[in-house]
C-alpha positions as CSV (number, residue, x, y, z in Angstrom):
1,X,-2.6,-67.9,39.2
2,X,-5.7,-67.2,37.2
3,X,-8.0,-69.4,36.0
4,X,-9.6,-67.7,33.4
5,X,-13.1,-68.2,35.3
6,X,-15.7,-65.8,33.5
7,X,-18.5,-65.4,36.3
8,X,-20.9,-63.9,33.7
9,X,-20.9,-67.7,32.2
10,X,-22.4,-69.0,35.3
11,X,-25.9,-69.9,34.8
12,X,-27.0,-68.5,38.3
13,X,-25.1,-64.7,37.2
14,X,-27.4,-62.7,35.4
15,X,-26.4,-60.5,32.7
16,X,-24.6,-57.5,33.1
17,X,-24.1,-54.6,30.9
18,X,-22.9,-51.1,31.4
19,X,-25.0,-48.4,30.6
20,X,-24.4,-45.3,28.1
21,X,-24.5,-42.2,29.3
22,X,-28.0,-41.6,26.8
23,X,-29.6,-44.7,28.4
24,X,-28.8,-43.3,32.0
25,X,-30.2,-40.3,31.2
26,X,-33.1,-41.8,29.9
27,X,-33.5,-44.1,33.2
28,X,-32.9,-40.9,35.5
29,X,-35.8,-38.9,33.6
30,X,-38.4,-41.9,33.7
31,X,-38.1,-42.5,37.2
32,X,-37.2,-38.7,38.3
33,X,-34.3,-40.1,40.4
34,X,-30.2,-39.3,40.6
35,X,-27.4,-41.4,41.0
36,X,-27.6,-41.2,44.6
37,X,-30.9,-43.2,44.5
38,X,-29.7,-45.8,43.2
39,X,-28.8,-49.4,44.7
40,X,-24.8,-50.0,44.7
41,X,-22.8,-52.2,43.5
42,X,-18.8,-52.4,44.8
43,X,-15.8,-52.3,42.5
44,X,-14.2,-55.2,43.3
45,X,-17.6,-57.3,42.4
46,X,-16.5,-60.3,40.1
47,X,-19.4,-59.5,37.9
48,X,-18.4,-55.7,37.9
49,X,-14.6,-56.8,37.3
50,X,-15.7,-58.9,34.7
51,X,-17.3,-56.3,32.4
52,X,-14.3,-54.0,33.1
53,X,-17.1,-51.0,35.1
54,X,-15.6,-48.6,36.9
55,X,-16.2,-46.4,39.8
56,X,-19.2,-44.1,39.0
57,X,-20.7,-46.3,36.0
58,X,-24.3,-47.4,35.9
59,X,-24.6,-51.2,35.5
60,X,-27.9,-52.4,34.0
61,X,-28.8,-56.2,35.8
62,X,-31.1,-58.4,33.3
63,X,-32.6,-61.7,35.0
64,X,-34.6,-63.7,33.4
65,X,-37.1,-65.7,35.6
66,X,-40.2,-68.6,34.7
67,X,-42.5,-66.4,36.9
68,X,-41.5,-62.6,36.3
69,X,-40.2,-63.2,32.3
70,X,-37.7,-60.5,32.5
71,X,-36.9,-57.9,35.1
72,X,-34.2,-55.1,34.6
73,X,-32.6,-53.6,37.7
74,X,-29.5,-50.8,38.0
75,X,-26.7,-50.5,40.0
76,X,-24.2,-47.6,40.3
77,X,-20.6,-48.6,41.0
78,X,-18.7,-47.3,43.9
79,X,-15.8,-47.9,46.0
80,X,-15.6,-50.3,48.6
81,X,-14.9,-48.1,51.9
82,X,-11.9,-49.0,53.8
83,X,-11.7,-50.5,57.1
């Protein structure tokens, strides 16, 4: 039975998008890091399933905060290991 419950529409969920393979490229050469660098995310987040990501995508994490303004932060996708 599904609600149709966005989590994205939560006011405590900050925005997520998924990120072109240009603008990953772009964040890899600024920082000099890889893929494996990166923080993870899992697959089966709700805000990952919501924005339909998939294993191996780059997510790009936008809160917005009365101190900090606006801070960015990246995620790459992966599977959740078994048990």
């Amino acid at each position: 039975m599904s609600t149709g419950l966005n989590v994205l529409d939560h006011v405590m969920v900050p925005d997520h998008k998924i990120m072109s393979e240009e603008e990953v490229g772009s964040l890899f050469s600024t920082y000099n890091i890889s893929n494996e660098q990166l923080p993870k995310i899992y697959h089966d987040d709700p805000a990952v399933k919501a924005i339909s990501a998939k294993v191996g995508d780059v997510i790009r994490i936008i809160r917005h905060s009365h101190t900090a303004g606006r801070a960015e932060s990246y995620r790459l996708v992966i599977k959740r290991p078994k048990k």
